[in-house]
Steps between C-alpha positions, in 0.01 A plus 500: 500500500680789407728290297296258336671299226831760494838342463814618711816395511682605844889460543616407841166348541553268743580668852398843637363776301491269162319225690231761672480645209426187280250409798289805434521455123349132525246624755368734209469280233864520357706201356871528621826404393775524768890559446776376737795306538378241710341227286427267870362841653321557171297190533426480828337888457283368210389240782457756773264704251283252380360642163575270266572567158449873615867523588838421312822467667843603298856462632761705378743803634341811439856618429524290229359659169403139308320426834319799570334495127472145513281530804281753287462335209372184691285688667340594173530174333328350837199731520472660180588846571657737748299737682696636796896504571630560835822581500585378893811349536832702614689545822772720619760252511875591677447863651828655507651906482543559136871522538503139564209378256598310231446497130342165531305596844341789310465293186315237708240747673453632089372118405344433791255824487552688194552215216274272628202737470659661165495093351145419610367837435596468156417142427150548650358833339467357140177256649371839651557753204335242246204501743512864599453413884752368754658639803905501643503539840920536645610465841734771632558614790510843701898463458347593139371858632802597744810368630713279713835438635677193370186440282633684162483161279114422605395901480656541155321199431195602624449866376597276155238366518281764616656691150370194287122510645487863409608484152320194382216585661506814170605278297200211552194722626346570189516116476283425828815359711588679800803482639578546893737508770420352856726669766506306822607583842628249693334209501600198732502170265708185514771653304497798725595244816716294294702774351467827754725392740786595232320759375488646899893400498604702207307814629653447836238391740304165610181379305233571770664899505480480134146421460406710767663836306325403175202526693587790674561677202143471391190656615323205639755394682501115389603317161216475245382111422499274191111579473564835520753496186256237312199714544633828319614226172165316521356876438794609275426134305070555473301745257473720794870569441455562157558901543867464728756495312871625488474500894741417778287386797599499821354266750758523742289677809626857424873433508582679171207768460548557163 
C-alpha cells in the first residue's frame, strides 16, 4: 500500500493513461479525484471502479481555467488535502505544416497541454508547500524530446511542458514536492483508435502503417501499454520517488534515447 491514505487528483482520468493510472493509485491506498468532460462517462467509471467514497468524479474542460481550478479545489474541499497532481490530459489536436497552422490551431494545442497543467499546477502546490510533501507528476510525450513533421503545435507544447517540470521542480524541492515529466511512446488507447486515423491522414499514410512506424522507431519494436506508463507515476507518486525530481522520463521502449 504504497499509497496509503494519499490524495491525487488526475486530469483526463477517465480513459487510457488517466484511468490506468487512477487504477494503480486506488490499488495502493490512494483516494482519487478524476477530471473529464464527460459527466455520463464520469459516472459510469466511478461504477466500474467500485471504491466508494475513495473516488470523486469532476466535469469540466481542462481548457477552461474556472474549470480546471474548480476541479482542484473540490478535490481539496472533498478529501481534505491534495497530495498528488497528475497533470494527464492533452492531445495533439489538427496536425498540419506550420505554413498552414493557425493562430487558433496552435493556441488550442497551448490550452490543451501547456495551460491546463500551468492552472492545476498552480492551484494545487499551496496544499503541498503548507505540508512540505506532495508530488506533480506531467504527461508529455517523446514529441517533448525530438521532433515531428506536421506535429509543431503538440511538440512546442510538449517541450513546454517539459521547460515547466524543470524549473519548478528548483523552485519547490527544498519544499518536499517533486515535480516530473512522464514521456510516453506510443501507446495504443481508445483515443489513439478513435483519433489516429486522422492523425495517419495528415502524415500521409493509413493507421495500421502509422502504428506500425511508431513502433518501428523504438527499440522493442511494439507500443508500450497503459500499465507500463502507470507503473513509472505510481513510483514517481510513492516515497520511493522522493529523490527524482526535475526529470523527463521516457517510457517509450527506446524511441527517443535521451
Amino acid at each position: 500500500m504504497k499509497l496509503e491514505g494519499k490524495i491525487a487528483a488526475i486530469t483526463g482520468g477517465t480513459a487510457g493513461l488517466g484511468r490506468g493510472i487512477a487504477e494503480a493509485f486506488l490499488a495502493e491506498g490512494a483516494s482519487v479525484a478524476l477530471f473529464a468532460r464527460n459527466p455520463d462517462k464520469g459516472a459510469k467509471v466511478l461504477e466500474e471502479l467500485g471504491v466508494g467514497d475513495r473516488a470523486l468524479f469532476v466535469s469540466g474542460d481542462v481548457m477552461n481555467q474556472a474549470d480546471v481550478e474548480g476541479f482542484i479545489d473540490r478535490t481539496v474541499e472533498t478529501f481534505g488535502t491534495l497530495d498528488i497532481l497528475v497533470n494527464n490530459a492533452g492531445g495533439a489536436g489538427d496536425l498540419q505544416p506550420l505554413v498552414q497552422l493557425s493562430d487558433e490551431t496552435f493556441d488550442e494545442a497551448m490550452k490543451w497541454n501547456v495551460y491546463s497543467t500551468f492552472w492545476a499546477t498552480r492551484r494545487a502546490l499551496p496544499p503541498m508547500i503548507e505540508k512540505r510533501d506532495g508530488r506533480i507528476i506531467n504527461m508529455s510525450s517523446m514529441e517533448g524530446k525530438h521532433g515531428k513533421a506536421v506535429f509543431t503545435a503538440y511538440t512546442a507544447a510538449k517541450h513546454a511542458v517539459n521547460g515547466i517540470t524543470k524549473s519548478l521542480a528548483r523552485e519547490v524541492g527544498e519544499v518536499g514536492v517533486t515535480v516530473n515529466s512522464i514521456c510516453p511512446g506510443l501507446v495504443v488507447t481508445d483515443i489513439i483508435r478513435q483519433n489516429g486515423p486522422e492523425t495517419a491522414k495528415a502524415m500521409g499514410m493509413e493507421f495500421d502503417e502509422m502504428i506500425a512506424m511508431f513502433a518501428g522507431e523504438s527499440a522493442i519494436k511494439r507500443p508500450n501499454t497503459v500499465e507500463e506508463i502507470a507503473a513509472m507515476a505510481l513510483l514517481l507518486a510513492s516515497k520511493e520517488g522522493a529523490g527524482i525530481t526535475g526529470a523527463t522520463i521516457s517510457v517509450d521502449g527506446g524511441t527517443a534515447q535521451f
